[in-house]
DOFIDO-741158 format. One record per residue (C-alpha): chain; x, y, z; residue number from 1; residue in three letters. Coordinates in pm, 1 decimal, decimal comma. Last residue first. Example, Ala and Ser with C-alpha at 12.3 -4.5 7.8 and 13.67 -1.06 7.14 Angstrom:
[pt 'A'; [1367,0; -106,0; 714,0]; 2; 'SER']
[pt 'A'; [1230,0; -450,0; 780,0]; 1; 'ALA']
***
This chain:
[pt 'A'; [2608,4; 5715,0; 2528,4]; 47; 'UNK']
[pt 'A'; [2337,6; 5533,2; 2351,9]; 46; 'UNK']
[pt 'A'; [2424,9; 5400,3; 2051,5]; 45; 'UNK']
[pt 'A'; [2706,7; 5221,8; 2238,2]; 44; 'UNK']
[pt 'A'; [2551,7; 5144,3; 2541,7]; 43; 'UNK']
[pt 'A'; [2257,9; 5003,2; 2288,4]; 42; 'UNK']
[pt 'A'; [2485,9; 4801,3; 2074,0]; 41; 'UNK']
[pt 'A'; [2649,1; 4662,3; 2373,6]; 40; 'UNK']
[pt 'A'; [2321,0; 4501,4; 2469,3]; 39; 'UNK']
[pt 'A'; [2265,3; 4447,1; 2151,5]; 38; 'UNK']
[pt 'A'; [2575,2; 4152,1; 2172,9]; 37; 'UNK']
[pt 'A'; [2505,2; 4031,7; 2516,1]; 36; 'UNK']
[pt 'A'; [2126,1; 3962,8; 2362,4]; 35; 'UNK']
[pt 'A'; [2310,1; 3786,2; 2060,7]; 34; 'UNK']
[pt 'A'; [2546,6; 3611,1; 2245,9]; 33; 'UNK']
[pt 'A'; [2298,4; 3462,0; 2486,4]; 32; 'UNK']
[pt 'A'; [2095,3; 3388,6; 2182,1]; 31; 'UNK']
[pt 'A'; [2375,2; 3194,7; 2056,5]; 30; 'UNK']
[pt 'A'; [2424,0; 3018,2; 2369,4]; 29; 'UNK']
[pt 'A'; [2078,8; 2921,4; 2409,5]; 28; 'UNK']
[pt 'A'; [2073,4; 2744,6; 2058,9]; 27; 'UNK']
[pt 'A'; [2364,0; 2537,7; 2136,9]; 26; 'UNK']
[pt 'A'; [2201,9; 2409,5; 2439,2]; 25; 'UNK']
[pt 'A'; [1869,6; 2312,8; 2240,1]; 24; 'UNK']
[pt 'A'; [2074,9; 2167,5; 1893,1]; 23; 'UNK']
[pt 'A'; [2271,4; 1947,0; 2212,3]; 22; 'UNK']
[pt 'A'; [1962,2; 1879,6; 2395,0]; 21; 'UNK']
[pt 'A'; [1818,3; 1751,0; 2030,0]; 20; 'UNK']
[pt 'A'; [2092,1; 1522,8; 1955,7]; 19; 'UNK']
[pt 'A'; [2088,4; 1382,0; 2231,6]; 18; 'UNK']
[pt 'A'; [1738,4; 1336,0; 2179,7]; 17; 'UNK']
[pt 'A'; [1795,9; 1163,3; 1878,0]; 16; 'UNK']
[pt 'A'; [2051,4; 976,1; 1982,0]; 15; 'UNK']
[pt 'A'; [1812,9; 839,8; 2192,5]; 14; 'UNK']
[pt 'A'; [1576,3; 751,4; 1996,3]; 13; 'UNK']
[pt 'A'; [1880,2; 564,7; 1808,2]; 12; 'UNK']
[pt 'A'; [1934,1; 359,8; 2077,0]; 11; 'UNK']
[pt 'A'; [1513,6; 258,3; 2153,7]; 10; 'UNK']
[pt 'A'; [1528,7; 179,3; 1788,5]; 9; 'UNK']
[pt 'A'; [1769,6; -30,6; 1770,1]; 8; 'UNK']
[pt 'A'; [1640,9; -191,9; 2097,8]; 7; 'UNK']
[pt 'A'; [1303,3; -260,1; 1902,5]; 6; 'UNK']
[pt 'A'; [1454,7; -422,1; 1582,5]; 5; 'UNK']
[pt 'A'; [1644,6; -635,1; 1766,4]; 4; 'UNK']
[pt 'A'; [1366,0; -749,1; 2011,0]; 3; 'UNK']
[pt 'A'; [1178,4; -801,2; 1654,9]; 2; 'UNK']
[pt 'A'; [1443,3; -1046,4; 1539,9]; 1; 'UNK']
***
């Protein structure tokens, strides 16, 4: 029963971090959008 219990949760802590890279990844391309995004701002302002 407790070997159970501990490879549940060894499964879902890794879901978890899954989880986490994906949050992580999807976080960088938004602020690669965002920077891309002034950056264009700026040209434009700036011309």
């Amino acid at each position: 029963m407790i070997e159970n219990f501990n490879s549940n949760n060894i499964e879902k802590d890794e879901g978890n971090l899954n989880n986490e890279d994906s949050d992580y990844k999807d976080l960088i391309t938004k602020l690669k959008e965002i920077k891309a995004t002034i950056a264009l701002l700026e040209k434009i302002i700036f011309k």
